[in-house]
C-alpha positions as CSV (number, residue, x, y, z in Angstrom):
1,X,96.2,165.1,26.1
2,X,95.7,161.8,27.7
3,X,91.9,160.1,28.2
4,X,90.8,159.2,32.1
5,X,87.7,157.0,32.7
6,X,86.0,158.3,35.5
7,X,82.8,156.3,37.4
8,X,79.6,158.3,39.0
9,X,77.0,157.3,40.7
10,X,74.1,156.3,38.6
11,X,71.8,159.4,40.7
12,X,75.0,161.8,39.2
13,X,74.9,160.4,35.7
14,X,71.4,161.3,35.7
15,X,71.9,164.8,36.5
16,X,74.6,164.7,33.5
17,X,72.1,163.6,30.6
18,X,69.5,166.1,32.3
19,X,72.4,168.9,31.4
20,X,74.1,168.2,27.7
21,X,74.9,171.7,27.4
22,X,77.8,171.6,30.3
23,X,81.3,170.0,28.6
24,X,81.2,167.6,31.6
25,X,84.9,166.4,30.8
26,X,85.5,170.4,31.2
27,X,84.1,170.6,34.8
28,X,86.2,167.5,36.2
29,X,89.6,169.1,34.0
30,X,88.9,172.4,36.6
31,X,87.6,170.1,39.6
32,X,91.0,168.1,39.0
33,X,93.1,171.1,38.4
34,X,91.8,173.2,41.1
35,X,92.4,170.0,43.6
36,X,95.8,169.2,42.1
37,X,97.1,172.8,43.0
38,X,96.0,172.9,46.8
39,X,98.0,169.7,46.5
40,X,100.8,171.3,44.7
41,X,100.7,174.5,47.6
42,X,100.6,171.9,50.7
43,X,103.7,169.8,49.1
44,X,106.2,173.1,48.9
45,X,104.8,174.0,52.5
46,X,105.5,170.8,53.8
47,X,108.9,170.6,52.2
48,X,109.9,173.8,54.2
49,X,108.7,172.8,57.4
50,X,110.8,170.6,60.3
51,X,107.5,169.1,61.5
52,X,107.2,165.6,61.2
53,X,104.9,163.3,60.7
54,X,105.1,161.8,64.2
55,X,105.0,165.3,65.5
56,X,101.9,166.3,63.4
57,X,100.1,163.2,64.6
58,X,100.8,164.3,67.9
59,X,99.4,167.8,67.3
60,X,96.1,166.4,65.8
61,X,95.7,164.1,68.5
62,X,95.8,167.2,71.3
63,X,93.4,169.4,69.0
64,X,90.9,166.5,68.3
65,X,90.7,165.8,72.5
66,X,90.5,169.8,72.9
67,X,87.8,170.1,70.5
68,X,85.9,167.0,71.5
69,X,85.9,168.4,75.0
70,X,84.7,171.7,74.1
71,X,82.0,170.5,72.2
72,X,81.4,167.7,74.7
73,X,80.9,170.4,77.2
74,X,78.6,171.9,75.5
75,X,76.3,169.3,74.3
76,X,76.3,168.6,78.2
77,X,74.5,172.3,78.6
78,X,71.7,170.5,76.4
79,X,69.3,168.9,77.0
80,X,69.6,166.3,74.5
């Protein structure tokens, strides 16, 4: 098995010494894991598809206008 240094936030590593009891090298191994298979999932799905990059950009570009307008809209309904 191969060693990783991570760094925390000094708040974090307080919570850590507070809790001795949890293998703390065991809950990054899952964290890691867990992450590194939703990476693994998105990777075969994207080697399947014909969409693009370019063409993906272009999508999130029209969604993030239609959702800013929506919720634009309804902030507008408020009074703020």
């Amino acid at each position: 098995m191969v060693n990783v240094t991570l760094s925390v936030p000094e708040e974090l590593h307080k919570v850590m010494k507070r809790h001795p009891e949890i293998k703390w090298s065991e809950v990054a191994r899952q964290a890691i894991w867990e992450y590194a298979r939703k990476l693994e999932m998105l990777d075969r799905i994207a080697s399947k598809s014909e969409l693009r990059e370019k063409d993906a950009i272009e999508i999130g570009k029209v969604v993030n206008r239609r959702i800013s307008g929506r919720y634009g809209k309804a902030a507008e309904g408020r009074n703020v």
